[in-house]
PDB file of N, CA, C and O in Angstrom:
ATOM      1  N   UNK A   1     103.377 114.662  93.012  1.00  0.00           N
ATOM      2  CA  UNK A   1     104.427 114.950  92.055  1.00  0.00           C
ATOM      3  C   UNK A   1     105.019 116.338  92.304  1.00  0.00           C
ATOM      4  O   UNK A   1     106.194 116.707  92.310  1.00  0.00           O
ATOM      5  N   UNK A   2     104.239 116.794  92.443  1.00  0.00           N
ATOM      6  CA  UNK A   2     104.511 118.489  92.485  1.00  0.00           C
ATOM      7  C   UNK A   2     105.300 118.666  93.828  1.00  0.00           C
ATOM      8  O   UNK A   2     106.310 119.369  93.778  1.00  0.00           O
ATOM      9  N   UNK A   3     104.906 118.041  95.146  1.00  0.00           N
ATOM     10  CA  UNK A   3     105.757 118.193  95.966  1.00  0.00           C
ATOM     11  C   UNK A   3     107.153 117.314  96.325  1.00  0.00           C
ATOM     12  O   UNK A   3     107.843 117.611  97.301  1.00  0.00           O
ATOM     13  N   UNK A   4     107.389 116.520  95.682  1.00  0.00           N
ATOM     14  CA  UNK A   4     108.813 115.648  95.181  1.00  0.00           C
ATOM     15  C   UNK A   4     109.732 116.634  94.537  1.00  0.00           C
ATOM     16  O   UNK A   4     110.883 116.699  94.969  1.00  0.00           O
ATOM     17  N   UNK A   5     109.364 117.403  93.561  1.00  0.00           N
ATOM     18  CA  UNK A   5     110.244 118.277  92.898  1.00  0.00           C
ATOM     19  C   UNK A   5     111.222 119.508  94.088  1.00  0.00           C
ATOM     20  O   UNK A   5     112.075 120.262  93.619  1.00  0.00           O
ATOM     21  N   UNK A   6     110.954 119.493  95.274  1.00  0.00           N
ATOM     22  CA  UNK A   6     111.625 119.731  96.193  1.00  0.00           C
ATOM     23  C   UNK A   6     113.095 119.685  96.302  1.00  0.00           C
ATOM     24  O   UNK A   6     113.999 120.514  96.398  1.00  0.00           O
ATOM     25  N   UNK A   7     112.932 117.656  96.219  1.00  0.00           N
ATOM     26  CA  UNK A   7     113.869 117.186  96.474  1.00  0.00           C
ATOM     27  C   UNK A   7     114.448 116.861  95.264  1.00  0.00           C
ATOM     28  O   UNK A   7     115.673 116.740  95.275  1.00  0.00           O
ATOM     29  N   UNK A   8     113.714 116.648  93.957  1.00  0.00           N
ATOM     30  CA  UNK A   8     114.379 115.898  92.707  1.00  0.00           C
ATOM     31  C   UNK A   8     114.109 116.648  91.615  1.00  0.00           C
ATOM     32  O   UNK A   8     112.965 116.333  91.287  1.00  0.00           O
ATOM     33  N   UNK A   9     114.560 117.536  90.806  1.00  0.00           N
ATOM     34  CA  UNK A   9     114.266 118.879  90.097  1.00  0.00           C
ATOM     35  C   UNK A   9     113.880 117.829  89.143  1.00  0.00           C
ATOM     36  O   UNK A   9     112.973 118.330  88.479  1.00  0.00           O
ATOM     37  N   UNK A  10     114.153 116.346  88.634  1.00  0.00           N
ATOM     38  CA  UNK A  10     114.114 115.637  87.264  1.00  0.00           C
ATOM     39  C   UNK A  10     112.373 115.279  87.502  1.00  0.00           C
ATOM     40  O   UNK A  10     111.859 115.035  86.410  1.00  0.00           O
ATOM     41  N   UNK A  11     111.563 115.212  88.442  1.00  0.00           N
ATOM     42  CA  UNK A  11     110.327 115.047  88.919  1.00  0.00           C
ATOM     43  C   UNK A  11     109.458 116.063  87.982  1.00  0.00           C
ATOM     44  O   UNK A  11     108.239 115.905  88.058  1.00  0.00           O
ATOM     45  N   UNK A  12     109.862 116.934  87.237  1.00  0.00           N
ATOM     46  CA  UNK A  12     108.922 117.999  86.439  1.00  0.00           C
ATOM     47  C   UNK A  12     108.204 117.275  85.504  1.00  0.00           C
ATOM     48  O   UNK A  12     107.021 117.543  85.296  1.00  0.00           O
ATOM     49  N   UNK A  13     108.785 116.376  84.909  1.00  0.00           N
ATOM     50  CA  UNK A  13     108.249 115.500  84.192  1.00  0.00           C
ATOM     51  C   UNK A  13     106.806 115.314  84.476  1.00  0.00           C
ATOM     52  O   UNK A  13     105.910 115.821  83.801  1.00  0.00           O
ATOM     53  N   UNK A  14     106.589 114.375  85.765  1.00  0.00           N
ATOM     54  CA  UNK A  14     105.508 113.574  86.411  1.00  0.00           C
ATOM     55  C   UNK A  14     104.482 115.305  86.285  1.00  0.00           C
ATOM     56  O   UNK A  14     103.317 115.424  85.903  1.00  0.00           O
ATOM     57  N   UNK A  15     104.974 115.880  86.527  1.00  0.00           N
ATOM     58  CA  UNK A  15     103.821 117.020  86.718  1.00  0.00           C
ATOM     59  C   UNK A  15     103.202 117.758  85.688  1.00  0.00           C
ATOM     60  O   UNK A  15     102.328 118.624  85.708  1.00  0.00           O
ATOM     61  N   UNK A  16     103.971 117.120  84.606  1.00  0.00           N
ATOM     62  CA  UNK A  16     103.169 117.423  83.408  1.00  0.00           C
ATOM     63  C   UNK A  16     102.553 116.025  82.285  1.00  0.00           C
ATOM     64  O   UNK A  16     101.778 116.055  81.328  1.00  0.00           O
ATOM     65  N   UNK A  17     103.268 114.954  82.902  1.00  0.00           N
ATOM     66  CA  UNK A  17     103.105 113.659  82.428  1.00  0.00           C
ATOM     67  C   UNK A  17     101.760 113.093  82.687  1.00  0.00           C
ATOM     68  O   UNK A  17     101.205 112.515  81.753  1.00  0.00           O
ATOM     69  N   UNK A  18     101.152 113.187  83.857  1.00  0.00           N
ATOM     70  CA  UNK A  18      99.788 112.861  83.991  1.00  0.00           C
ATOM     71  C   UNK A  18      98.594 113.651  83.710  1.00  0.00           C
ATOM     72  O   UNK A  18      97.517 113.074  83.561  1.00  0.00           O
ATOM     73  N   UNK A  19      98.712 115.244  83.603  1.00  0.00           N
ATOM     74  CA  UNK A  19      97.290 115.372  82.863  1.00  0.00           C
ATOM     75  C   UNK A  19      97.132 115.317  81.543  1.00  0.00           C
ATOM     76  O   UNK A  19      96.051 115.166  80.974  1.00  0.00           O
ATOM     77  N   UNK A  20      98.328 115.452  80.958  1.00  0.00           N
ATOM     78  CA  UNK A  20      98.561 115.439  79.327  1.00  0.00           C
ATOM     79  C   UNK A  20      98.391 114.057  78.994  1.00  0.00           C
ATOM     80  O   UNK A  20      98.080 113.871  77.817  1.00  0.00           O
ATOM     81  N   UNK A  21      98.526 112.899  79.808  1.00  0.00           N
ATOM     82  CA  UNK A  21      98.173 111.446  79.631  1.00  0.00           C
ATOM     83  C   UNK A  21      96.767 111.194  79.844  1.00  0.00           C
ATOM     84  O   UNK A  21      96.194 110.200  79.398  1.00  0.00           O
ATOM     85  N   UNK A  22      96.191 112.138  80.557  1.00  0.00           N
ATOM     86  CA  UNK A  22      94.735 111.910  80.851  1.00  0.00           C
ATOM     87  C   UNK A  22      93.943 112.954  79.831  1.00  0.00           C
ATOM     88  O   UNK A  22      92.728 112.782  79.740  1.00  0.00           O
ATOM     89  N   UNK A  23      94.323 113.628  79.342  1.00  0.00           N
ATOM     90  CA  UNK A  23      93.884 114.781  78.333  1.00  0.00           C
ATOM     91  C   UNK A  23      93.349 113.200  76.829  1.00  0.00           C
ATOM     92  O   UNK A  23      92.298 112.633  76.530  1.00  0.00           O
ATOM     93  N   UNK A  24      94.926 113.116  76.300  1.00  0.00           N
ATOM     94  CA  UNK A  24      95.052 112.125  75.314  1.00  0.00           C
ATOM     95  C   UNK A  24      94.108 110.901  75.613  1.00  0.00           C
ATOM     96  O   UNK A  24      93.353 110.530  74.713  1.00  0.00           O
ATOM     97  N   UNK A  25      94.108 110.328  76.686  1.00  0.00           N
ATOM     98  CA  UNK A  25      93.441 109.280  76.848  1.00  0.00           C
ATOM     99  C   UNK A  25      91.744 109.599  76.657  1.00  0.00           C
ATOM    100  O   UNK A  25      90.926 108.874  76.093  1.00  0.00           O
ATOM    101  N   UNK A  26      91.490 111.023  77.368  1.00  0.00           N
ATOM    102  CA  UNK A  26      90.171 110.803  76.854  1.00  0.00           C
ATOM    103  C   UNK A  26      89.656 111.413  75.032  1.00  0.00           C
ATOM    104  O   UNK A  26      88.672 111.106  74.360  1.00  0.00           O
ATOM    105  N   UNK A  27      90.678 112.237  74.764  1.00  0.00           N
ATOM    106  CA  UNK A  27      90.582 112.931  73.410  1.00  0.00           C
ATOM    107  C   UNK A  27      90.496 111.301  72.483  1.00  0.00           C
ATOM    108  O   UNK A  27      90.090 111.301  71.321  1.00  0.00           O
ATOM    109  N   UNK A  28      90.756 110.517  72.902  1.00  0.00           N
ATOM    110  CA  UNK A  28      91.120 108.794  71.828  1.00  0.00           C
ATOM    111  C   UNK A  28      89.442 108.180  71.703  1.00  0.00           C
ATOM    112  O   UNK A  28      88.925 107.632  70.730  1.00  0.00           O
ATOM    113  N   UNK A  29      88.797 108.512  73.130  1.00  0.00           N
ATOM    114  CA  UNK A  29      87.690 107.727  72.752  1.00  0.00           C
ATOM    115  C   UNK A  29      86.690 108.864  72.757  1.00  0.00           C
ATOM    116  O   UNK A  29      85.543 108.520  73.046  1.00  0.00           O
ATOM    117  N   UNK A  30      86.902 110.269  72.473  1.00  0.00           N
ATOM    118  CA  UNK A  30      85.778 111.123  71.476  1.00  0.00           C
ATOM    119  C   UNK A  30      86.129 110.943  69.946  1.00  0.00           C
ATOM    120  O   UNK A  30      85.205 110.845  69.138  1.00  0.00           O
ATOM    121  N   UNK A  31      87.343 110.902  69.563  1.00  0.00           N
ATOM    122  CA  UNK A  31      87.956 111.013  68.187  1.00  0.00           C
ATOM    123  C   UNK A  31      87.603 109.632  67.257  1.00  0.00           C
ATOM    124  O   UNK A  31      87.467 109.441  66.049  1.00  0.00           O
ATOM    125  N   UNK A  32      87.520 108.676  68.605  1.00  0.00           N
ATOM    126  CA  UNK A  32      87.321 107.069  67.904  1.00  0.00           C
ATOM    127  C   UNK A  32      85.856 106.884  67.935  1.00  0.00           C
ATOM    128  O   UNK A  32      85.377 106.003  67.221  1.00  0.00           O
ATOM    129  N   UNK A  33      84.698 107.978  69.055  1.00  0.00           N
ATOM    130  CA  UNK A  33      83.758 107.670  69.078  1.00  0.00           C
ATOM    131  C   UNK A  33      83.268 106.245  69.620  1.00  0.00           C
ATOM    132  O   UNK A  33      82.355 105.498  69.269  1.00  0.00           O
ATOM    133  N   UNK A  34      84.025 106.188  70.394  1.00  0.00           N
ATOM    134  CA  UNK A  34      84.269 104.771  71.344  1.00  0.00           C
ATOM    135  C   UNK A  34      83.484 104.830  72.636  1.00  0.00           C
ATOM    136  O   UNK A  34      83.315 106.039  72.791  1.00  0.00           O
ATOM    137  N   UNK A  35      83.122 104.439  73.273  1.00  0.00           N
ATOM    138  CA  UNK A  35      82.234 104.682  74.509  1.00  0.00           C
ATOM    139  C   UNK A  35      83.494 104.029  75.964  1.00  0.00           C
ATOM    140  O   UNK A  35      84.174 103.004  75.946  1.00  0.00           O
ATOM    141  N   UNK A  36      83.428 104.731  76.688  1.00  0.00           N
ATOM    142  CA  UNK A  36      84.519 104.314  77.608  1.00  0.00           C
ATOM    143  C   UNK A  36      84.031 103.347  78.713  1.00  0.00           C
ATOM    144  O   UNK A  36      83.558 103.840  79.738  1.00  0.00           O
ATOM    145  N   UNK A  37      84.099 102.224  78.599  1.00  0.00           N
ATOM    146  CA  UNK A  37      83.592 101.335  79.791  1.00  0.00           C
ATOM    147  C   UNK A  37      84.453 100.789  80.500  1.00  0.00           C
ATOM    148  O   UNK A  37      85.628 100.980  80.183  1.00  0.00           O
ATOM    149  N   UNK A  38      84.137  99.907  81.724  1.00  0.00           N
ATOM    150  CA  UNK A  38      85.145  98.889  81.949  1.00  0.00           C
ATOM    151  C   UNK A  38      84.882  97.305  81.201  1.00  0.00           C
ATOM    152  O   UNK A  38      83.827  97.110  80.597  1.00  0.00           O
ATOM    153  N   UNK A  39      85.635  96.526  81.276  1.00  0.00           N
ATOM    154  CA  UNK A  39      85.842  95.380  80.274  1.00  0.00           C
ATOM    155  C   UNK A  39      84.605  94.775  80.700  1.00  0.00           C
ATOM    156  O   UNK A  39      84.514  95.265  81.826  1.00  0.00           O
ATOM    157  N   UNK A  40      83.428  93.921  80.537  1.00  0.00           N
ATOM    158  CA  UNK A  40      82.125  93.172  81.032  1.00  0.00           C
ATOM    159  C   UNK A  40      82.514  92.804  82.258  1.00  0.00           C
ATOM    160  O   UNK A  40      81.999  93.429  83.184  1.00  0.00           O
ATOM    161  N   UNK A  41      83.581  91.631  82.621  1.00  0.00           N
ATOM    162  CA  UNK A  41      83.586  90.778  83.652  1.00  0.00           C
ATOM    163  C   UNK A  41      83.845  91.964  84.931  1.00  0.00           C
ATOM    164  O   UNK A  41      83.273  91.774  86.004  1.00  0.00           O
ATOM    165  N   UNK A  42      84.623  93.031  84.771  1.00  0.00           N
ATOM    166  CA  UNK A  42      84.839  94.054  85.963  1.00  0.00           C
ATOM    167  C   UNK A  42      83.242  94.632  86.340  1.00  0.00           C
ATOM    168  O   UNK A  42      82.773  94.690  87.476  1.00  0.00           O
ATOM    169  N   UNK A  43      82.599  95.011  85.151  1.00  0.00           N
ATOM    170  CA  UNK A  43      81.588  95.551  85.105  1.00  0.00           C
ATOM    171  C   UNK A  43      80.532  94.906  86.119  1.00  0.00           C
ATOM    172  O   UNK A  43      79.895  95.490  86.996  1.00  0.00           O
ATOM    173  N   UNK A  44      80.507  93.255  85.697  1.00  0.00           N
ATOM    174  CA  UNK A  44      79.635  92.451  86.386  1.00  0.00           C
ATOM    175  C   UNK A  44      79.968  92.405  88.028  1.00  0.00           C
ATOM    176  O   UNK A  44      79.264  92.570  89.024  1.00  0.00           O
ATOM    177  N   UNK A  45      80.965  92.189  87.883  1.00  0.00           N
ATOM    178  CA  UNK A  45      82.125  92.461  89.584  1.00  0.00           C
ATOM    179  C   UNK A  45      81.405  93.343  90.439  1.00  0.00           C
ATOM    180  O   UNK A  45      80.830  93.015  91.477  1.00  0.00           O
ATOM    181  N   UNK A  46      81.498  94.933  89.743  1.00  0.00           N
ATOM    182  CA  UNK A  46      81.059  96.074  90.576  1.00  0.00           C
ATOM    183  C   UNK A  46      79.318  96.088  90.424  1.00  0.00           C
ATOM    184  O   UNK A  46      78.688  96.758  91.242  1.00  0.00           O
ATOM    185  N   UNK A  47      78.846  95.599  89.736  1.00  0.00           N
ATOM    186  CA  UNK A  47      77.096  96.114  90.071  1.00  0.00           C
ATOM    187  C   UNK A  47      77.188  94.324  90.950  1.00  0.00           C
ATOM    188  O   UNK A  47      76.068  93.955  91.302  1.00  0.00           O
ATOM    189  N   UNK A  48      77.716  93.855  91.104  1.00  0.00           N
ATOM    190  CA  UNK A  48      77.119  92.681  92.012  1.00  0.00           C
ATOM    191  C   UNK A  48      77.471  93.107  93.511  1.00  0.00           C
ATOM    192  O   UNK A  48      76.635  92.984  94.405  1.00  0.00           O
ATOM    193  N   UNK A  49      78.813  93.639  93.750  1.00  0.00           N
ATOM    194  CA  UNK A  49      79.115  94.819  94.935  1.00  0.00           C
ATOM    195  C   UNK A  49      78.024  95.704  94.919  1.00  0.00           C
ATOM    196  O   UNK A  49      77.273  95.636  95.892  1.00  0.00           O
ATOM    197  N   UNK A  50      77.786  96.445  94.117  1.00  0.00           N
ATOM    198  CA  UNK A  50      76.612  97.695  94.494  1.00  0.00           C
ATOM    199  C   UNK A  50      76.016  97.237  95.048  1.00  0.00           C
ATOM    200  O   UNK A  50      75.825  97.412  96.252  1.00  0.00           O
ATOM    201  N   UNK A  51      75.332  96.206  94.065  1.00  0.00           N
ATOM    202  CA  UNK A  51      73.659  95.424  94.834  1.00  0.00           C
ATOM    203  C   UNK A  51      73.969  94.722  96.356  1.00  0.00           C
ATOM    204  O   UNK A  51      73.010  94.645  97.124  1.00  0.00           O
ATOM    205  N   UNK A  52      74.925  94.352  96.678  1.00  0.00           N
ATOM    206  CA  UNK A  52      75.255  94.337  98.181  1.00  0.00           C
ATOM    207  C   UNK A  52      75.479  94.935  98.693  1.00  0.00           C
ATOM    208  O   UNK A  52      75.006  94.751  99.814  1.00  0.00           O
ATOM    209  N   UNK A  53      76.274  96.113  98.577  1.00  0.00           N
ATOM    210  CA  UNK A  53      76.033  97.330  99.219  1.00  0.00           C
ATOM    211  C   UNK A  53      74.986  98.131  99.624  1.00  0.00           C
ATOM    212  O   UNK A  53      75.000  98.813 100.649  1.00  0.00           O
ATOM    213  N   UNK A  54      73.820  98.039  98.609  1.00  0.00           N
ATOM    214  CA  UNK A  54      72.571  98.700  98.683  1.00  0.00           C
ATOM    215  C   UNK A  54      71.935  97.709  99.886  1.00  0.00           C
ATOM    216  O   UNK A  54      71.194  97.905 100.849  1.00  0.00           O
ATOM    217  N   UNK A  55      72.398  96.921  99.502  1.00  0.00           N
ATOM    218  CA  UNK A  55      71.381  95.705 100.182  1.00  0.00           C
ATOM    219  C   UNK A  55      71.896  96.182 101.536  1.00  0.00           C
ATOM    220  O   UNK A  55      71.071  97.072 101.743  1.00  0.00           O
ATOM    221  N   UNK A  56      72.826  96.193 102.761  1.00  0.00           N
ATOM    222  CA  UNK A  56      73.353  96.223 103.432  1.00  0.00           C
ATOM    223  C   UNK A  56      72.877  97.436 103.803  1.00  0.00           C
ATOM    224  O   UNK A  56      72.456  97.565 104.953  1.00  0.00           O
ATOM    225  N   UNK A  57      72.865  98.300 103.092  1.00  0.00           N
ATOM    226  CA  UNK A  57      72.710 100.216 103.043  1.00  0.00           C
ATOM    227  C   UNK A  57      71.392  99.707 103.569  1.00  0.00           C
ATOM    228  O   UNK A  57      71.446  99.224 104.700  1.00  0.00           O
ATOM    229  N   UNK A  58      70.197  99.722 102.958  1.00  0.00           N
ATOM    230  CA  UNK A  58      68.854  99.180 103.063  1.00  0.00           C
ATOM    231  C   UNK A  58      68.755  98.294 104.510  1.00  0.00           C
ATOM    232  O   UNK A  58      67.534  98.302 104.668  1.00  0.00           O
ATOM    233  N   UNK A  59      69.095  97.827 105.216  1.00  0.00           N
ATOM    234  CA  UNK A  59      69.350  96.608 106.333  1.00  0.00           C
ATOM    235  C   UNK A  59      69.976  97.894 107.443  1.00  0.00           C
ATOM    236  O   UNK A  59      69.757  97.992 108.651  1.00  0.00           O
ATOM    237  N   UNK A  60      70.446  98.403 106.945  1.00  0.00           N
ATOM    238  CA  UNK A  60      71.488  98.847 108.092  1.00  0.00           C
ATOM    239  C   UNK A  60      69.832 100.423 108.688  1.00  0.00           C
ATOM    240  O   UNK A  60      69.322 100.556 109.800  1.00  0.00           O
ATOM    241  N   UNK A  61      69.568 101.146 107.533  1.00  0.00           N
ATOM    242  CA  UNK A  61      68.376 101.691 107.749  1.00  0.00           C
ATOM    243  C   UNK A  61      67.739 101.404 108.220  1.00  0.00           C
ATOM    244  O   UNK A  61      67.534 102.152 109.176  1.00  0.00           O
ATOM    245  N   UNK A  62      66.764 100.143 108.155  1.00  0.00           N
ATOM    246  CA  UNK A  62      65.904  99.443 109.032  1.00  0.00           C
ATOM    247  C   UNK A  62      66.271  99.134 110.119  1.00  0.00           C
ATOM    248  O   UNK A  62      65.336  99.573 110.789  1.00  0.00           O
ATOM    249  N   UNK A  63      66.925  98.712 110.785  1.00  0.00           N
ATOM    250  CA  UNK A  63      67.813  98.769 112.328  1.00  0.00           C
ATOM    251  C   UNK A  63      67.355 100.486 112.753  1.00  0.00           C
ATOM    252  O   UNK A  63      66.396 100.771 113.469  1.00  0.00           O
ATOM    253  N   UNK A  64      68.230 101.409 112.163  1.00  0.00           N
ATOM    254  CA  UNK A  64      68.717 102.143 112.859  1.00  0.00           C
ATOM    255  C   UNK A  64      67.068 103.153 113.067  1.00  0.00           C
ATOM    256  O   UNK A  64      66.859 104.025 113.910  1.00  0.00           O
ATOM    257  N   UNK A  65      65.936 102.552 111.790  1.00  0.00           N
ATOM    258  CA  UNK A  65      64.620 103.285 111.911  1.00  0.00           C
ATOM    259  C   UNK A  65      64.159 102.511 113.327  1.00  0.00           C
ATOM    260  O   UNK A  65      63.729 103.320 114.149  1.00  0.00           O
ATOM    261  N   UNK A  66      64.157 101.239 113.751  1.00  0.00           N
ATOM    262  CA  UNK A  66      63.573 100.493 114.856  1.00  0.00           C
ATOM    263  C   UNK A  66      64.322 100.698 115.824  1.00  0.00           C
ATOM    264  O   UNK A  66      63.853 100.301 116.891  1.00  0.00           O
ATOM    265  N   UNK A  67      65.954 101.468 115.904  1.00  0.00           N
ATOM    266  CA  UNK A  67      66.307 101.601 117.223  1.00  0.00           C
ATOM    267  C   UNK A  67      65.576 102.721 117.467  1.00  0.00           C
ATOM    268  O   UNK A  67      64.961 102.576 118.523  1.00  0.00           O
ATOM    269  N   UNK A  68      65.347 103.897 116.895  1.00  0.00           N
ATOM    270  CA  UNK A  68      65.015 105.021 116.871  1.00  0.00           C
ATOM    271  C   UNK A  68      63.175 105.194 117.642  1.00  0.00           C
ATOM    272  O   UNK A  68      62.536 105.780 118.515  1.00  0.00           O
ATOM    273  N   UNK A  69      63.068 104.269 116.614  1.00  0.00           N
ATOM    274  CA  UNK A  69      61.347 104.162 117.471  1.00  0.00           C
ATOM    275  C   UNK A  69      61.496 103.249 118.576  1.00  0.00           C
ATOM    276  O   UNK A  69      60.399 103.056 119.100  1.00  0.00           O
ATOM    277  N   UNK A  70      62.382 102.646 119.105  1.00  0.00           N
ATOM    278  CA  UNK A  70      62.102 101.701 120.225  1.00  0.00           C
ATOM    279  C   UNK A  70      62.643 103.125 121.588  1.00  0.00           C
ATOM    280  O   UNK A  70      62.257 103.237 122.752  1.00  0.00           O
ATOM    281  N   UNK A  71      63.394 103.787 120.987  1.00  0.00           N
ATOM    282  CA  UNK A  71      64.150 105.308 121.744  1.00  0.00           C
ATOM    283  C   UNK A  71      63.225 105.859 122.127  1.00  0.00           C
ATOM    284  O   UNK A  71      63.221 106.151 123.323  1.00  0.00           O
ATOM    285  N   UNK A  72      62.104 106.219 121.322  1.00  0.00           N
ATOM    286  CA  UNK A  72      61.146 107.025 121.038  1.00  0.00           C
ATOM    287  C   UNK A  72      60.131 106.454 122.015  1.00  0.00           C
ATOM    288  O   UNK A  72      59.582 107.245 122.782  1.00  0.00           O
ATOM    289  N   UNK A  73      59.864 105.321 122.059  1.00  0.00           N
ATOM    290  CA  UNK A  73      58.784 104.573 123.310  1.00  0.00           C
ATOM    291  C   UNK A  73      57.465 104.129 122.090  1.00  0.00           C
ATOM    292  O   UNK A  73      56.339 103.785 122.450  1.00  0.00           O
ATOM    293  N   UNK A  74      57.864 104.220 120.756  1.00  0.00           N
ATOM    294  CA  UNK A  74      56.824 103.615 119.868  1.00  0.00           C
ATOM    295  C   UNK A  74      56.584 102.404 119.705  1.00  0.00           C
ATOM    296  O   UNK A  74      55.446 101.992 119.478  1.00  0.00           O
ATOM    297  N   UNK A  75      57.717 101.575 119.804  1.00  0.00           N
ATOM    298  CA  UNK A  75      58.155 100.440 119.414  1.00  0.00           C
ATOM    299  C   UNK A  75      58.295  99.706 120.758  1.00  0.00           C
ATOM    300  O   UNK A  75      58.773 100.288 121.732  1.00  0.00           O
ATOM    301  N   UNK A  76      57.876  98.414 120.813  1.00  0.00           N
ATOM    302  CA  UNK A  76      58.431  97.355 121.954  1.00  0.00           C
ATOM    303  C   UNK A  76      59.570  96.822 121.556  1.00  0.00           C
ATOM    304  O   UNK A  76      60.150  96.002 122.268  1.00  0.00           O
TER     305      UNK A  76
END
């Protein structure tokens, strides 16, 4: 935003429009005492990604511990 105003002086807006939108947005759920989540079904979405990710993370370690010892002359 900030570097658009270069070319488009009406761009000042945007550069004060988004932290004052992100200020308000979080001041709504201390004031409401609301807890900020994502909706369940997104929620379920991303920890079912994690857990494959980890899983993969975890897999990809084990490889790279057995190339390492096969490097090493520990491993056949």
């Amino acid at each position: 935003a900030i570097s658009s105003l270069k070319s488009n002086p009406d761009a000042v807006m945007y550069v004060y429009a988004l932290p004052i939108s992100c200020i308000l947005f979080g001041a709504f759920f201390v004031f409401t005492n609301r807890p900020a989540a994502l909706p369940k079904p997104a929620a379920d979405y991303f920890d079912r990604l994690n857990g494959k990710l980890a899983t993969s993370f975890e897999e990809l370690q084990e490889r790279y511990k057995r190339y390492r010892r096969r490097k090493a002359g520990l491993e056949a």
